[in-house]
C-alpha positions as CSV (number, residue, x, y, z in Angstrom):
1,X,96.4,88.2,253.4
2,X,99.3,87.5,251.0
3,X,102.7,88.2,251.9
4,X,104.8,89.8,249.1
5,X,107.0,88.5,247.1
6,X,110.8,89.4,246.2
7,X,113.0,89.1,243.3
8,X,116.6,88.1,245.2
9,X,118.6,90.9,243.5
10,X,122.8,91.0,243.2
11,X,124.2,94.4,242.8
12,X,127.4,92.8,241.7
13,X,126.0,91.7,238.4
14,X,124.6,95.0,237.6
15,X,126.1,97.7,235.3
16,X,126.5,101.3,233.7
17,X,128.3,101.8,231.4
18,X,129.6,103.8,228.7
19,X,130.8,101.7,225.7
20,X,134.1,102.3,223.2
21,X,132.9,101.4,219.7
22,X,135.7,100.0,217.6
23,X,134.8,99.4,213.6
24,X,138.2,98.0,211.7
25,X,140.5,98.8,214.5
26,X,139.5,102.2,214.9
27,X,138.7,104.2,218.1
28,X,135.7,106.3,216.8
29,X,135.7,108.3,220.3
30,X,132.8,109.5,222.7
31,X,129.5,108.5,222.2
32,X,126.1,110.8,223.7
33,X,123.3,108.8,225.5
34,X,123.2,105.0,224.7
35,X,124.6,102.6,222.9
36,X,121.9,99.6,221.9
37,X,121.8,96.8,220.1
38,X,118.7,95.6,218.8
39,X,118.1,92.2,217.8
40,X,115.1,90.0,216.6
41,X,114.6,86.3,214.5
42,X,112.5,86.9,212.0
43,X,109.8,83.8,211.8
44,X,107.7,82.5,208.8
45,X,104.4,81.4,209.6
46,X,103.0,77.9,208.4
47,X,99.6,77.1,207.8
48,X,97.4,74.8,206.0
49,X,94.7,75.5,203.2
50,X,91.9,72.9,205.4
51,X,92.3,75.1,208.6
52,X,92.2,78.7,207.1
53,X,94.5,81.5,208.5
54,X,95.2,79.3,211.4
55,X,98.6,79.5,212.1
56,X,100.5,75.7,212.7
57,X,104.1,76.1,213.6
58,X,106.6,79.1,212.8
59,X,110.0,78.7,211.9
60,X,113.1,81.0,212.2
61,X,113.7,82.5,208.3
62,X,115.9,85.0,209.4
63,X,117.6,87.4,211.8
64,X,117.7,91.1,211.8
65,X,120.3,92.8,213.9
66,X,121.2,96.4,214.4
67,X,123.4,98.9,216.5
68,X,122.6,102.4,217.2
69,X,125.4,105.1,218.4
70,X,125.8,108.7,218.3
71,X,129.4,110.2,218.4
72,X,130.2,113.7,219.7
73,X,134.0,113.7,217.9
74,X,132.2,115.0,214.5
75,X,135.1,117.4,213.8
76,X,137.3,114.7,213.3
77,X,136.2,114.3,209.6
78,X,138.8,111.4,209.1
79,X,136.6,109.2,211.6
80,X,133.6,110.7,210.1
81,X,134.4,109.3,206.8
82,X,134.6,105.6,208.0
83,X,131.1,106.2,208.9
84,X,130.2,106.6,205.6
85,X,131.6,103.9,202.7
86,X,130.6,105.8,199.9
87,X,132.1,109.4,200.9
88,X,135.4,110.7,200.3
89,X,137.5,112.7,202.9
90,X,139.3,115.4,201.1
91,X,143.1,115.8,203.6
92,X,144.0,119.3,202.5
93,X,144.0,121.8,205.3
94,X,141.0,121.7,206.7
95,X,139.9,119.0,204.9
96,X,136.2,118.2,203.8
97,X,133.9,115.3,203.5
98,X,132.4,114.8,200.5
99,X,128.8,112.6,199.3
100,X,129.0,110.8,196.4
101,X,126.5,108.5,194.2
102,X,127.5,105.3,195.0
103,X,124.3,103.3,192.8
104,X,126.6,100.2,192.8
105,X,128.0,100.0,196.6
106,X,127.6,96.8,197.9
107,X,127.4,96.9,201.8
108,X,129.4,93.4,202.2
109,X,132.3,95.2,200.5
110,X,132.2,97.9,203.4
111,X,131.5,95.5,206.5
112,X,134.2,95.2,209.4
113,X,134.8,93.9,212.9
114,X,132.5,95.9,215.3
115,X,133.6,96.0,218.5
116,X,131.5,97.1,221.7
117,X,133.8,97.2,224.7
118,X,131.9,98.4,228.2
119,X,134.0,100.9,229.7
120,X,133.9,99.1,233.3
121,X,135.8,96.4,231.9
122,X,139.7,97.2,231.6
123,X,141.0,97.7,228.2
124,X,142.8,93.7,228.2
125,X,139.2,91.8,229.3
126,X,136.7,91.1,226.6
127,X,134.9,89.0,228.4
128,X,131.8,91.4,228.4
129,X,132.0,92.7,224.8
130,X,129.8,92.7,222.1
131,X,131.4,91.4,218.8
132,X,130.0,91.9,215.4
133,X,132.1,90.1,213.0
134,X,130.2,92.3,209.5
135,X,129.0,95.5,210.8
136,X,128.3,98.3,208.3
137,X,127.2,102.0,208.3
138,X,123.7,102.3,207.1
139,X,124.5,106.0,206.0
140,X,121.1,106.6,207.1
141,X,122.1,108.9,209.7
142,X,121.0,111.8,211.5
143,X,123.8,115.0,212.5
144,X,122.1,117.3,215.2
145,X,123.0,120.8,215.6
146,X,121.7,122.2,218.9
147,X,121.5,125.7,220.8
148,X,121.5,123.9,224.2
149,X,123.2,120.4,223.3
150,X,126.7,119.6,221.8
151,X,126.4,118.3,218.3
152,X,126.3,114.6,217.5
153,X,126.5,112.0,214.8
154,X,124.0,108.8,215.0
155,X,124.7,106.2,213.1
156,X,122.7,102.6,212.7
157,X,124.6,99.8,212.0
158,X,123.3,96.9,209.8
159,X,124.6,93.1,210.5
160,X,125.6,90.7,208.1
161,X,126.4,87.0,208.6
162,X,129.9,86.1,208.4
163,X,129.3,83.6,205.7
164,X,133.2,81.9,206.3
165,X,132.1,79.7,208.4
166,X,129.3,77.2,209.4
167,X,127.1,77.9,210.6
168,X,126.7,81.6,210.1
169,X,128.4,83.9,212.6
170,X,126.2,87.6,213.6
171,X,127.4,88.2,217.0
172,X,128.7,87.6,220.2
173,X,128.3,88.8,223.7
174,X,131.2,87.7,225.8
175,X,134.9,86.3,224.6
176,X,135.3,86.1,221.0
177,X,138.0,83.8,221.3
178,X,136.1,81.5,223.3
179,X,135.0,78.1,221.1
């Protein structure tokens, strides 16, 4: 008879948590459900014409990297608008958002700091944040209107590479500041 087997588990380095979600220096306010952050290397297969389809070796060719949130503030159409680069927030009393063509928007010309800051930390420690140096709106979004639930904005970010510097900067989880 085997005896089980157990994981040694710390409590300590466990956590839930709500997130802020900064883009440009901008509180967007409270999120609904969770925050994630997907990531994935893309990978480019190599092969050879004498062994088929057989795949040899892979190598990294790229990396894709998104964040999803949704935001319950929605009424706040001057946040609402930095959500979306190519609208325009009409100020007059009570102001409106309005969608424009924008066929020539380029979404490097709309990317800003992204900051993910877990609400367990206080406000001075980054230490556990997630830093996205080019984060823009996809403005492929979703607003729900619910009998039951309160209304809510998702948005998916797309990361770009911060291209200043070498090698190529996406993210990072922990101290920005830290070299």
């Amino acid at each position: 008879m085997s005896v089980p087997s157990f994981s040694t588990i710390d409590p300590t380095k466990m956590i839930i948590s709500p997130s802020r979600v900064t883009f440009d220096g901008l509180d967007l306010g409270g999120t609904s459900g969770n925050v994630t952050v997907t990531f994935g290397y893309k990978k480019s297969d190599v092969k050879a014409d004498q062994i088929g389809d057989t795949i040899l070796d892979r190598f990294n060719s790229g990396i894709d990297i998104k964040v999803t949130t949704e935001f319950l503030e929605v009424l706040d159409l001057s946040k609402v608008e930095t959500l979306f680069p190519a609208a325009t927030y009409i100020s007059a009393s009570p102001g409106a958002l309005q969608f424009n063509s924008a066929i020539t928007t380029r979404d490097s010309d709309n990317a800003k700091i992204l900051i993910l800051h877990p609400l367990f930390q206080d406000t001075a420690s980054e230490n556990k944040d997630w830093y996205f140096w080019k984060a823009v709106p996809t403005e492929e979004s979703e607003f729900v209107m619910s009998p039951t639930e309160q209304s809510k904005l998702k948005i998916v970010w797309q990361i770009l590479p911060d291209v200043s510097v070498t090698p190529y900067r996406f993210m990072r989880y922990g101290d920005k500041d830290l070299v």
